[in-house]
C-alpha positions in Angstrom: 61.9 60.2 1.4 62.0 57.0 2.4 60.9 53.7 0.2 57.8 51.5 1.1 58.3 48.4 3.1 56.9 45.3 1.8 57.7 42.9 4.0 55.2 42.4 7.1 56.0 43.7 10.2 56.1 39.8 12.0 56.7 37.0 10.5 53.6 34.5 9.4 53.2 31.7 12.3 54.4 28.3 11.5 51.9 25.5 11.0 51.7 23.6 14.5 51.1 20.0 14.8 47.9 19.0 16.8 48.1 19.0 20.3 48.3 15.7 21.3 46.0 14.0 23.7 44.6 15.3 26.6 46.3 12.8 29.2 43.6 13.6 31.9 46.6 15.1 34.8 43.7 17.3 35.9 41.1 14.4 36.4 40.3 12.5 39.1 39.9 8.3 38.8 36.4 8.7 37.7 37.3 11.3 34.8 40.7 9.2 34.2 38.5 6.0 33.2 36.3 7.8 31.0 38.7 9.5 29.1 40.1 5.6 28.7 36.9 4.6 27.9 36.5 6.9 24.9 39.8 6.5 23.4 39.1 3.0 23.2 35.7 3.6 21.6 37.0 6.4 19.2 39.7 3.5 18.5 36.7 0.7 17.6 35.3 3.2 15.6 38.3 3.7 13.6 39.0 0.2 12.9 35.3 -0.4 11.9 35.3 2.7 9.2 38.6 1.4 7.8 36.8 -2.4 7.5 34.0 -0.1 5.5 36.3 1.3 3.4 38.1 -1.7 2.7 34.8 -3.5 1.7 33.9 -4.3 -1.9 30.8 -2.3 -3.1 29.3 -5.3 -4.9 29.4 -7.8 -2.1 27.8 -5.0 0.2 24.9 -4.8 -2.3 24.9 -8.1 -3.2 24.2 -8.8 0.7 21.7 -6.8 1.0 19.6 -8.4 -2.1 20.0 -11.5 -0.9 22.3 -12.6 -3.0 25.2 -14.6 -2.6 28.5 -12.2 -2.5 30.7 -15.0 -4.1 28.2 -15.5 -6.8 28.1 -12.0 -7.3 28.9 -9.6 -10.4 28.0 -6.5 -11.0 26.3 -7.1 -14.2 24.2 -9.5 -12.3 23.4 -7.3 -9.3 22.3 -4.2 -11.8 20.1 -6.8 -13.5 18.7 -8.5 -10.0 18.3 -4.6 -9.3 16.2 -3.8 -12.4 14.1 -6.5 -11.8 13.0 -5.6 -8.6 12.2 -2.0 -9.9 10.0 -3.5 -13.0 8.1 -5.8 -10.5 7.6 -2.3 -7.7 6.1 -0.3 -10.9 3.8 -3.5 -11.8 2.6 -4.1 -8.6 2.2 0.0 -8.0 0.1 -0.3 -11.4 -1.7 -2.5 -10.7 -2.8 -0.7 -7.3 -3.4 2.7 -9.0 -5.7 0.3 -11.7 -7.9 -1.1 -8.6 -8.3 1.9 -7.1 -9.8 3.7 -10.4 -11.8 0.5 -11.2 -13.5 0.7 -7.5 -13.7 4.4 -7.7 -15.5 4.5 -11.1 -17.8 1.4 -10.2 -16.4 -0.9 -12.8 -16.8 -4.7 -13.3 -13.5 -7.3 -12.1 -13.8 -7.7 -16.1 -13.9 -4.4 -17.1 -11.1 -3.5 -14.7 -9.1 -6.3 -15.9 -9.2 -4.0 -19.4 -8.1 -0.8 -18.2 -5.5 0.7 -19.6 -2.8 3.2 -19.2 0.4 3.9 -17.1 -0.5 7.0 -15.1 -3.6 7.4 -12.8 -5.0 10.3 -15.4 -4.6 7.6 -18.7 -6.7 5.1 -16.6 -9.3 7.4 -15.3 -10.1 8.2 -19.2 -10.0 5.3 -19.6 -12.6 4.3 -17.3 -14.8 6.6 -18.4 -14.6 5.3 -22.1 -15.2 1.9 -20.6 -18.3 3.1 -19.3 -19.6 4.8 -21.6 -18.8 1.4 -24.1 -20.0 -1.0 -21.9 -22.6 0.3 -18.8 -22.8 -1.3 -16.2 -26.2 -3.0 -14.6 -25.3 -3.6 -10.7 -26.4 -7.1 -9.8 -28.8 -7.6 -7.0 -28.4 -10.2 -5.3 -31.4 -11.3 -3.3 -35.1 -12.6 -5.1 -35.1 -13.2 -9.0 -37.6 -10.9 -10.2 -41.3 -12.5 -10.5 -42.4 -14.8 -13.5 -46.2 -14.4 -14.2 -46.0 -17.5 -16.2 -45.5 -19.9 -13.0 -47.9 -20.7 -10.7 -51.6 -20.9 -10.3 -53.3 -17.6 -11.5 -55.9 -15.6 -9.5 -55.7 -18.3 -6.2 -54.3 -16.0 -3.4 -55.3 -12.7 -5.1 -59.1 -13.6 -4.9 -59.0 -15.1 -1.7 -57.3 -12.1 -0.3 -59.7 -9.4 -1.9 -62.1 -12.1 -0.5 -60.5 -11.6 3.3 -60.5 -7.6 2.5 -64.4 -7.6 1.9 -65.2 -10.1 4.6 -63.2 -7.8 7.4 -64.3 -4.5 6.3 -68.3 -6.3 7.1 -66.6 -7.6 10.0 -67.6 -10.7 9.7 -65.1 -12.7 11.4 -65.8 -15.8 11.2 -65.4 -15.3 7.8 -62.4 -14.0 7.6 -60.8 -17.0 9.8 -61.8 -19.2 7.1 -60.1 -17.1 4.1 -57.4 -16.9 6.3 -56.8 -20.6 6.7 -57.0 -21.3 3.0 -54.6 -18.5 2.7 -52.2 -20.5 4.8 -52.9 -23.9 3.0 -51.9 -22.5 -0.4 -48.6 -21.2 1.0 -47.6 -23.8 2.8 -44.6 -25.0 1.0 -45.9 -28.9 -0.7 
């Protein structure tokens, strides 16, 4: 009997070292000058990435806020950064507090009192403001009459007057009532 092999029948490949560039012997000009062309891009791109990686975090950031990079720490960026989030979740409050003011019919003053953080707390909260304070919707237009002003019976009489005189038809009667109709509403 004979013992067990452990070794492998070939021998495991050696690493090989990319082939190197294609140098474009099977081109013609045309194919020769774009193969140029892209090394020199591929080259561009290369020295841009390594200027990327080479640049400092904070002055990126600092750029993009508008800040200047020389002036710039990160302490000072995170706080310029938290700012900017406070002031996005005011102003996305405030929204969300307009729309649930409009949408529940409230007052600019009643709105103004809303309160809450998410769109649920102000909705309740609009309703208890209703139900506190109702609202009476303005209307704009006429004040509503005061029976106090004015002269009293003139233009009622007259025109149950006009009424009585057409349903006769008399008409010259009616012209008349008519004309002091007009006098008394003619502005003095």
């Amino acid at each position: 009997m004979t013992a067990p092999t452990t070794e492998p029948a070939t021998p495991p490949a050696e690493p090989t070292e990319p082939a190197a560039p294609a140098t474009g012997d099977g081109l013609g000009d045309a194919g020769k000058r774009a193969l140029t062309e892209l090394r020199q891009q591929i080259k561009e791109l290369e020295r841009q990435n390594k200027d990327l990686q080479a640049r400092d975090p904070v002055k990126a950031i600092a750029e993009a806020l508008g800040v200047k990079p020389a002036d710039a720490k990160a302490d000072d960026l995170a706080a310029t950064v938290t700012q900017l989030q406070q002031q996005m979740r005011d102003a996305e409050l405030r929204a969300v507090r307009l729309e649930v003011a409009a949408a529940k019919g409230l007052t600019p003053a009643q709105a103004a009192r809303l309160q809450g953080t998410t769109r649920e707390e102000l909705d309740a909260d609009a309703d208890q403001l209703k139900e506190l304070f109702p609202t009476t919707p303005a209307t704009p237009g006429t004040p509503a009459p005061d029976p106090s002003q004015g002269a009293r019976g003139g233009s009622n009489a007259l025109e149950a007057q006009l009424k009585a005189a057409q349903d006769k038809g008399d008409a010259r009667e009616s012209i008349r009532i008519k004309q002091l109709l007009a006098e008394q509403r003619k502005p003095k």
